[in-house]
VOGU-3710 file (C-alpha; in Angstrom, 3 decimals, decimal comma):
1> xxxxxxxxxx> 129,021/129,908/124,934  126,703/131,358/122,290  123,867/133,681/122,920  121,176/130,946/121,584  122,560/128,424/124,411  122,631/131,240/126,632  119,168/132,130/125,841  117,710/128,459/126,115  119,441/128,403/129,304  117,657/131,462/130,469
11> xxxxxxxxxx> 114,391/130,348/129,047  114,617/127,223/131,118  115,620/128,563/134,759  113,034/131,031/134,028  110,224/128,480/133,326  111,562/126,106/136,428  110,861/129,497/138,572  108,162/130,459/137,300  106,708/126,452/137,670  107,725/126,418/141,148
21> xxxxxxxxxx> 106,106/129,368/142,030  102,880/128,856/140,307  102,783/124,415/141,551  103,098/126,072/145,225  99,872/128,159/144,483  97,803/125,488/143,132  96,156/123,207/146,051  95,553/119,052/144,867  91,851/119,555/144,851  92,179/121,985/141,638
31> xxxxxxxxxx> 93,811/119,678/139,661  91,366/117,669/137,276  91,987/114,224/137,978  89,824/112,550/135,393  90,982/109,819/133,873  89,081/110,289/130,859  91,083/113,542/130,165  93,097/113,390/126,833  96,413/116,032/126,097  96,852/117,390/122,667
41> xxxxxxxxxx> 99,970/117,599/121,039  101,744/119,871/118,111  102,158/116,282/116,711  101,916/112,709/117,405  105,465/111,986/115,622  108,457/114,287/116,458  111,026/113,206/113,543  113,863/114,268/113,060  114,632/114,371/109,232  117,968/116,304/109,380
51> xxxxxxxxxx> 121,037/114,810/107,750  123,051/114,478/110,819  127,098/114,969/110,791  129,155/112,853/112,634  128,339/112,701/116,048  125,672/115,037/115,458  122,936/116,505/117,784  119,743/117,938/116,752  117,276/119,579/118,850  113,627/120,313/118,595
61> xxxxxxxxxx> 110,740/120,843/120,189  107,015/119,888/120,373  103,836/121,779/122,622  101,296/119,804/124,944  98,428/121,550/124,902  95,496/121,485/127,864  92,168/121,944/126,608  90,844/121,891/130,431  89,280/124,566/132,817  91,788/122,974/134,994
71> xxxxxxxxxx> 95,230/122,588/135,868  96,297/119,191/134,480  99,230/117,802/136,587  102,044/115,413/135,013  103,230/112,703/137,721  105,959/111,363/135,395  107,417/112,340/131,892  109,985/109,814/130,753  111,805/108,354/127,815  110,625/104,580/126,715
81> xxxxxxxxxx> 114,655/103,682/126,273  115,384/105,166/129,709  118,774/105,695/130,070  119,956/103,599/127,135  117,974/106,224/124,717  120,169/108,466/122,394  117,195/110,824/122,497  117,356/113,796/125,821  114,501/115,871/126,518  113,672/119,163/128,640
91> xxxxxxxxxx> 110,507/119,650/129,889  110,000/123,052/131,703  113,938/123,497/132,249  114,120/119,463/134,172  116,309/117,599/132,103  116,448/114,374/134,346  115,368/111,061/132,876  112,373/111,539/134,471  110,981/114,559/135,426  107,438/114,740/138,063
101> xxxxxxxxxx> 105,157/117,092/139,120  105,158/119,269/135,552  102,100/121,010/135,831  100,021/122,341/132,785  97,730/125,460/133,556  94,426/124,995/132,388  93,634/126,141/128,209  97,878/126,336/128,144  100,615/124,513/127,241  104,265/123,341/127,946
111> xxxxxxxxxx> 107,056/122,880/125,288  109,211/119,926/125,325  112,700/119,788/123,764  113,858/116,335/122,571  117,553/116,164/121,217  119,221/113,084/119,566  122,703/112,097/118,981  123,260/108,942/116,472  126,354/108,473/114,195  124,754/108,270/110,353
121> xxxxxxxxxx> 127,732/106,769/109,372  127,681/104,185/111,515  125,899/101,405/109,360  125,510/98,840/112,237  123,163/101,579/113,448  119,029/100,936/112,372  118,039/103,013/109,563  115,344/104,482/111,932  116,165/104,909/115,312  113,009/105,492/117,644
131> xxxxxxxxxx> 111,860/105,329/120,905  108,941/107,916/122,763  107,949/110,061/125,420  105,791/108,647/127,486  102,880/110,399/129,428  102,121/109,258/132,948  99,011/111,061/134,301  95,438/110,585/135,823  96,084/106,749/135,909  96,944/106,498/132,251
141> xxxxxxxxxx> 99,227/107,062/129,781  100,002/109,126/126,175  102,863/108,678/124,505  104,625/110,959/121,759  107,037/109,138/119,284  110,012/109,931/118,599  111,790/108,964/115,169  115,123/109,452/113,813  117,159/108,544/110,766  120,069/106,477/112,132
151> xxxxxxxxxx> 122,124/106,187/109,193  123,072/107,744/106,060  120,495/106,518/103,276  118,412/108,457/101,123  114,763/109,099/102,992  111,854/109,752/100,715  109,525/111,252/102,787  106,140/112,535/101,499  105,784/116,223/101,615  102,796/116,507/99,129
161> xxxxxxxxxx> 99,141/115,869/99,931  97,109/113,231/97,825  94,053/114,931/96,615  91,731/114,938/99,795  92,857/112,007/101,230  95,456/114,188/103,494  97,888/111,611/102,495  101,319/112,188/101,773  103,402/111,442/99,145  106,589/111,962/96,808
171> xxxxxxxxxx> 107,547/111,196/93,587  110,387/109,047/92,582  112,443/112,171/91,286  111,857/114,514/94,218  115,279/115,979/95,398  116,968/114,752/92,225  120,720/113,368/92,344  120,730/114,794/96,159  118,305/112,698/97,119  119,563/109,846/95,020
181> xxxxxxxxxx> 117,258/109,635/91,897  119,491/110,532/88,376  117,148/112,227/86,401  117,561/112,407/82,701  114,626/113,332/80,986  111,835/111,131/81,474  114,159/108,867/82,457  115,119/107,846/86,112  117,236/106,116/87,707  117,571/105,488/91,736
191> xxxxxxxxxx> 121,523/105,121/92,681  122,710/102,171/94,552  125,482/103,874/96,989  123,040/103,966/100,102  119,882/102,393/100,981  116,399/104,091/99,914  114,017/104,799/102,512  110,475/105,440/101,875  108,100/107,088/104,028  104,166/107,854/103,142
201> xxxxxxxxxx> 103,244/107,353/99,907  106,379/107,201/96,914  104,903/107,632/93,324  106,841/107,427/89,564  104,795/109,758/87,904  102,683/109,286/84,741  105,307/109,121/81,542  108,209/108,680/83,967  110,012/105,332/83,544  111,954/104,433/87,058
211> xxxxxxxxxx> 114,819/102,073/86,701  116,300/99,974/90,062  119,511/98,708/89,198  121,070/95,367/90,666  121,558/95,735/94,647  119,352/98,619/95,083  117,900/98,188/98,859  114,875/99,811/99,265  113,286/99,630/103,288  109,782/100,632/103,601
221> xxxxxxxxxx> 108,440/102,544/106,616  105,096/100,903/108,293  101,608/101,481/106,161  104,445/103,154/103,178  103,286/102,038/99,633  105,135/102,113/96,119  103,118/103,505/93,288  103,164/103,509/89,248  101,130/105,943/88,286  98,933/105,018/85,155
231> xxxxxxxxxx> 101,649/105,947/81,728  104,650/105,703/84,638  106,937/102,557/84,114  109,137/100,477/86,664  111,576/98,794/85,139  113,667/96,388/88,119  116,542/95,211/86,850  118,779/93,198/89,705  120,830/90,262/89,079  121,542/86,816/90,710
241> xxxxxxxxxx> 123,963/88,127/92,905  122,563/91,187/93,737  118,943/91,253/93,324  116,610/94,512/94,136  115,003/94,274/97,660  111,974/95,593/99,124  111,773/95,259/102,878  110,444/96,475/105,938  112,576/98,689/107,859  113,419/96,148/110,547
251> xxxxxxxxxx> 115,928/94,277/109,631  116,732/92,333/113,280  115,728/88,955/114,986  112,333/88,715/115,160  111,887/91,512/112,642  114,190/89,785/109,677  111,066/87,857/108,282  107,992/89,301/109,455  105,095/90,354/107,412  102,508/93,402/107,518
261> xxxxxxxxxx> 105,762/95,790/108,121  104,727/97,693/105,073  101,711/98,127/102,267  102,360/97,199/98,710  103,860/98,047/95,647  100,899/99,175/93,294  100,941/99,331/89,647  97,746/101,089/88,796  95,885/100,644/86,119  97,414/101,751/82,747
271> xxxxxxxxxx> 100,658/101,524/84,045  102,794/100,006/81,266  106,072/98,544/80,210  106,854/97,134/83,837  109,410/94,347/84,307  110,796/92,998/87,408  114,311/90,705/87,354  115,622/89,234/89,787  113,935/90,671/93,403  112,698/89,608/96,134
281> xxxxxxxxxx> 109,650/91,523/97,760  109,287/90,653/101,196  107,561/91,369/104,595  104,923/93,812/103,538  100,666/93,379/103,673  100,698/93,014/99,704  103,629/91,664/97,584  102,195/93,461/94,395  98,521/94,976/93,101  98,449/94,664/89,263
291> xxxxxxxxxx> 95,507/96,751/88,703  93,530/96,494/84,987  95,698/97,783/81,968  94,285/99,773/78,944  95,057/96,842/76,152  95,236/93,388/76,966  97,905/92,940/74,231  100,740/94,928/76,663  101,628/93,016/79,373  101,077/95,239/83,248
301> xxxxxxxxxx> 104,263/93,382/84,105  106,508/90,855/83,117  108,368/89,061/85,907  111,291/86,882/86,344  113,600/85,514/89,012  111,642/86,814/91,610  110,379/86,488/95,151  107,510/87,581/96,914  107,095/86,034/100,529  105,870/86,569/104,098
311> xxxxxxxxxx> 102,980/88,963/103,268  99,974/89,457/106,094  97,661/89,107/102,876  97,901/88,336/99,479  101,303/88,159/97,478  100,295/89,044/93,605  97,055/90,212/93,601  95,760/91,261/90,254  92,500/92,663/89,762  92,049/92,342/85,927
321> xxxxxxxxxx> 95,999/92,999/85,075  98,323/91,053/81,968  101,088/89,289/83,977  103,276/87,024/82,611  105,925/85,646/85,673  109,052/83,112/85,085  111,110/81,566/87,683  108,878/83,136/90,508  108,203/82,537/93,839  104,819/83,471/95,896
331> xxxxxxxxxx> 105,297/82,112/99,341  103,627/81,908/102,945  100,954/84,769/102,932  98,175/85,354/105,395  95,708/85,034/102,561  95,483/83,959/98,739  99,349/83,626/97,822  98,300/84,171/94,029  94,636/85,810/93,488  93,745/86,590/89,884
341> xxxxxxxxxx> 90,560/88,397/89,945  88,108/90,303/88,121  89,301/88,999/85,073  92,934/89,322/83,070  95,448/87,206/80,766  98,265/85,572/82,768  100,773/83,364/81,698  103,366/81,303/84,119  106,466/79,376/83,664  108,118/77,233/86,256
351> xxxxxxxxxx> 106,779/79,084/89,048  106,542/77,755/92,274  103,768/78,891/94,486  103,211/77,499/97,886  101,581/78,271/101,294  102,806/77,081/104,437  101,611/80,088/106,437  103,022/79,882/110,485  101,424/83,118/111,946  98,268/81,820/111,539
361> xxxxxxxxxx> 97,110/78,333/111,903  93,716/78,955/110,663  94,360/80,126/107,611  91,493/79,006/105,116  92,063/81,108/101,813  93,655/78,762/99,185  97,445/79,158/97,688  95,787/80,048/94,116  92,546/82,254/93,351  90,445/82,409/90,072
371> xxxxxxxxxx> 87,490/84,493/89,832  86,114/86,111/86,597  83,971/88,295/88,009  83,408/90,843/90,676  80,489/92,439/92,940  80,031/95,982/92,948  79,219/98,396/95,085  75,160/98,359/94,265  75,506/94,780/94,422  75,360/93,681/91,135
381> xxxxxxxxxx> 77,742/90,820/89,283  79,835/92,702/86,583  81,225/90,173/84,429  85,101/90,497/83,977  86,186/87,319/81,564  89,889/85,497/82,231  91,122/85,044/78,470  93,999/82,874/79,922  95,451/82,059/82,881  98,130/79,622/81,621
391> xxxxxxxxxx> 99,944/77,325/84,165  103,169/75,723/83,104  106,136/73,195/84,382  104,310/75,101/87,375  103,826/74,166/91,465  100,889/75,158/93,583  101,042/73,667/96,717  100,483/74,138/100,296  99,203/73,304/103,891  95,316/72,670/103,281
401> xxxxxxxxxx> 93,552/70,034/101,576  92,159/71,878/98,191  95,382/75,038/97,052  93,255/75,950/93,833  89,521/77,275/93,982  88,041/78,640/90,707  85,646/81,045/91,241  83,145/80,745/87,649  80,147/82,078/86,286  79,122/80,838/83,468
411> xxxxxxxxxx> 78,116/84,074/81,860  82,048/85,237/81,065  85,184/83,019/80,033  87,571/81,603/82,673  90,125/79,648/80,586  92,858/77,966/82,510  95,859/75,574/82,010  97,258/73,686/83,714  100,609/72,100/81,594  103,021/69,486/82,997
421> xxxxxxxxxx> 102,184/71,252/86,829  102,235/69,646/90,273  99,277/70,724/92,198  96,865/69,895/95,114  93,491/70,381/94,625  90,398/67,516/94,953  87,680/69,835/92,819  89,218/69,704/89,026  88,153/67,347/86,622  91,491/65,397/86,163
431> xxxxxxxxxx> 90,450/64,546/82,447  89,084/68,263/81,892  90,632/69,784/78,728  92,044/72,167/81,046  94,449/69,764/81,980  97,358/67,633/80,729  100,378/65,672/81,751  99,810/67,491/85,757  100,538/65,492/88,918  97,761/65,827/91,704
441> xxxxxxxxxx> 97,892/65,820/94,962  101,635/64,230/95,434  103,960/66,232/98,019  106,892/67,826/95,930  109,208/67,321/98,911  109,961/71,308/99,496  113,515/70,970/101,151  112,159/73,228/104,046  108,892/75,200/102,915  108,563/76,711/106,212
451> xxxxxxxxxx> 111,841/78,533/105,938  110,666/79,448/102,858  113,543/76,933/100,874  111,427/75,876/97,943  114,126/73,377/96,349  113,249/69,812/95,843  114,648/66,794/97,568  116,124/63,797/95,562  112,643/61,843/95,866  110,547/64,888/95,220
461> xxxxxxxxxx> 107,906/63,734/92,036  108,655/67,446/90,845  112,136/66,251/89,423  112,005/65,659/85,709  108,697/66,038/84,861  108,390/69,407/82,998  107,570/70,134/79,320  111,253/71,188/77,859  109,190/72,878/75,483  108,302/75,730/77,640
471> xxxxxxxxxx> 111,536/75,643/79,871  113,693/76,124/76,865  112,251/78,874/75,375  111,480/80,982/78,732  113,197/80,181/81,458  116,354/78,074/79,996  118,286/78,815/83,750  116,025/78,578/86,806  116,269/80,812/89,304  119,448/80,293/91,245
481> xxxxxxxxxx> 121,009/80,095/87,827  120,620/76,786/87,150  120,553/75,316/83,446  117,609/73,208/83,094  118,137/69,611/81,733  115,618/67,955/79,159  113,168/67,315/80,391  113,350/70,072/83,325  112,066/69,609/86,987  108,331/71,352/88,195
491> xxxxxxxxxx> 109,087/74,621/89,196  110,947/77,818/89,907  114,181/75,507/91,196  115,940/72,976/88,842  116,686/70,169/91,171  120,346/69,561/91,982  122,033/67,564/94,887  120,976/70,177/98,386  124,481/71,418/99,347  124,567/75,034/99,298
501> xx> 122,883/77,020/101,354  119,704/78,723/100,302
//
């Protein structure tokens, strides 16, 4: 037995003494018993961000602090997993499940010792293990969480404080090849051997380019958020069969598809050069924020063979950005699926974008957004013109009567397309210059939209009906791989007999 065991030993039977003794001199009437009485802690989280070994066990410690001129006394300290929990803890030398009767003197404190044991290698494990300490006191309850990395992945976890926000963040390149990023130059590139985790707030820096090669996992932590700093680039470059995934870090049942698990990946404005290929962006609040980019002539990000679904909000919202998008999908979002406002130039090819939100039965905001202007904060209109927004061989479709609302004033341009595109809308001038050769208002026959399975049945209207002029040149294959025939079906999937799965 080492002397550090020996001593914690010590320091324990001492304190369980020393408790005892003190408890029996303190009578029930000088306890506070208000229920209105609130316990500080050293921290609200207790994480433990070691890289475990196999088997490994970890412990550490956080203080409760009593700001009372009384005694505060603690019926019941317990674990939220009970007995199931691979977390321990020792509260004034009582290591039992649940310990009663710890006492805090008042203006002092008690430590608690939480350990863990988890098996990083074991990949069946959650990437974050947690559970928490709960409180019972005064007829109510506090609770201290406990968090854990459960297996081996490389955690991103903000150590640097955003300005004076108190946020924190990293950058992309923090921790270098030991924290997976291979840096080389200016140049970065995230390795694919384990999954990324990101905590807080995870930055590419200005002139930094940030490359995601095919199968890169990346699971985001709740409220996290990916930004490109302006002059940074993200350049996402998955494949068919492996495609670049953001996610929420639950990956289980109920968890597998649910949104608001995360923020948003943010390209802020003058961020440049930014492509995304093949990835699917999933079960956050915000797919993506294209934010305004210093020359309308460079695109803030071209997009391709891409999905963004089951977001509590919006799934590309772009607040003056250049986006040009191919063979994408913007599914089932709380809000707008597709918001373009405060101007921009945007350009789609055989996209599909559809809302058949099942959270929320009430949802009201339509599918697509166009507004070409915005309010600010004195209350004044501040014109913002849409040069394009270009709609081809391109679906909008969804669960309420009128998908598309166009938000004009007639003081700045709004110029829209709509080529060879299946929508559903009851406010556009059919004859309107703006359109040509689109169906209206006919059901495109998703195979199961709910699910999120966007292809088209054998009757669908969709099949056929696209300009080949457009498919050809951008998006030959659609985006299971496809080829598209002449003339091409309506959106982001070619139509072919449903057989496979999804």
């Amino acid at each position: 037995m080492n002397k550090g065991f020996k001593y914690i030993l010590s320091f324990f039977a001492l304190s369980i003494i020393i408790g005892i003794g003190f408890i029996s001199c303190v009578s029930e009437e000088d306890y506070i018993r208000d229920s209105s009485v609130t316990l500080n802690f050293s921290s609200d989280t207790l994480r433990f961000d070691t890289v475990f070994t196999t088997m490994g066990s970890v412990t550490k410690q956080i203080m409760i602090y009593n700001n009372e001129s009384k005694p505060v006394l603690l019926d019941k300290v317990s674990l939220g997993g009970g007995g199931n929990s691979p977390y321990r803890i020792n509260i004034d030398g009582d290591t039992n499940l649940i310990a009663r009767n710890i006492e805090i003197g008042a203006k002092d404190s008690v430590f608690i010792f939480a350990r863990v044991t988890i098996d990083p290698t074991n990949q069946n494990n959650p990437l974050l293990v947690r559970d928490s300490i709960i409180l019972d006191f005064n007829n109510k309850r506090q609770y201290i969480q406990l968090e854990a990395f459960g297996q081996d992945a490389y955690y991103h976890v903000g150590k640097r404080i955003l300005g004076n926000t108190g946020r924190k963040y990293s950058l992309a390149q923090d921790g270098g090849e030991s924290n997976g990023c291979i840096v080389n130059g200016n140049n970065l590139e995230w390795k694919r051997d384990k999954p990324h985790v990101i905590f807080d707030i995870l930055a590419v820096d200005s002139a930094y380019t940030l490359s995601l090669e095919e199968g890169t996992m990346i699971y985001m932590n709740t409220n996290s958020e990916f930004w490109v700093y302006t002059d940074g680039s993200m350049k996402i470059n998955g494949s068919l069969q492996s495609p670049v995934v953001f996610q929420g870090m639950r990956r289980d049942g109920y968890y597998a598809e649910l949104p608001g698990q995360w923020g948003y990946i943010h390209y802020i404005a003058g961020s440049k050069n930014n492509t995304i290929n093949y990835a699917i962006i999933k079960n956050g609040t915000i797919g993506i924020i294209a934010d305004s980019c210093v020359t309308n002539n460079t695109p803030t990000i071209d997009i391709k063979n891409t999905r963004i679904e089951n977001m509590s909000v919006f799934g590309l919202y772009s607040r003056g950005g250049h986006i040009n998008a191919v063979n994408t999908v913007v599914q089932n979002t709380g809000n707008t699926s597709v918001a373009l406002i405060m101007g921009g130039k945007y350009q789609f090819v055989n996209c599909s974008f559809a809302n058949h939100w099942w959270y929320d039965m009430n949802r009201k905001s339509p599918t697509l957004f166009l507004q070409n202007y915005y309010i600010d904060t004195s209350n004044n209109i501040v014109l913002r013109p849409i040069t394009e927004a270009n709609f081809y061989n391109t679906i909008v479709w969804g669960s309420l009567t009128n998908e598309i609302v166009i938000d004009k004033t007639d003081n700045a341009d709004l110029n829209f397309l709509f080529e060879s595109c299946l929508i559903k809308n009851n406010t556009i001038n059919t004859n309107s210059s703006n359109i040509n050769n689109t169906i209206f208002n006919q059901d495109p026959l998703f195979n199961n939209p709910q699910a999120g399975d966007l292809r088209l049945k054998n009757l669908s209207p969709a099949i056929g009906r696209g300009n080949p002029t457009y498919s050809s040149f951008y998006a030959p294959i659609d985006i299971k791989g496809v080829p598209r025939p002449n003339p091409p079906s309506i959106g982001a999937y070619e139509y072919v007999e449903i057989s496979e799965k999804r």
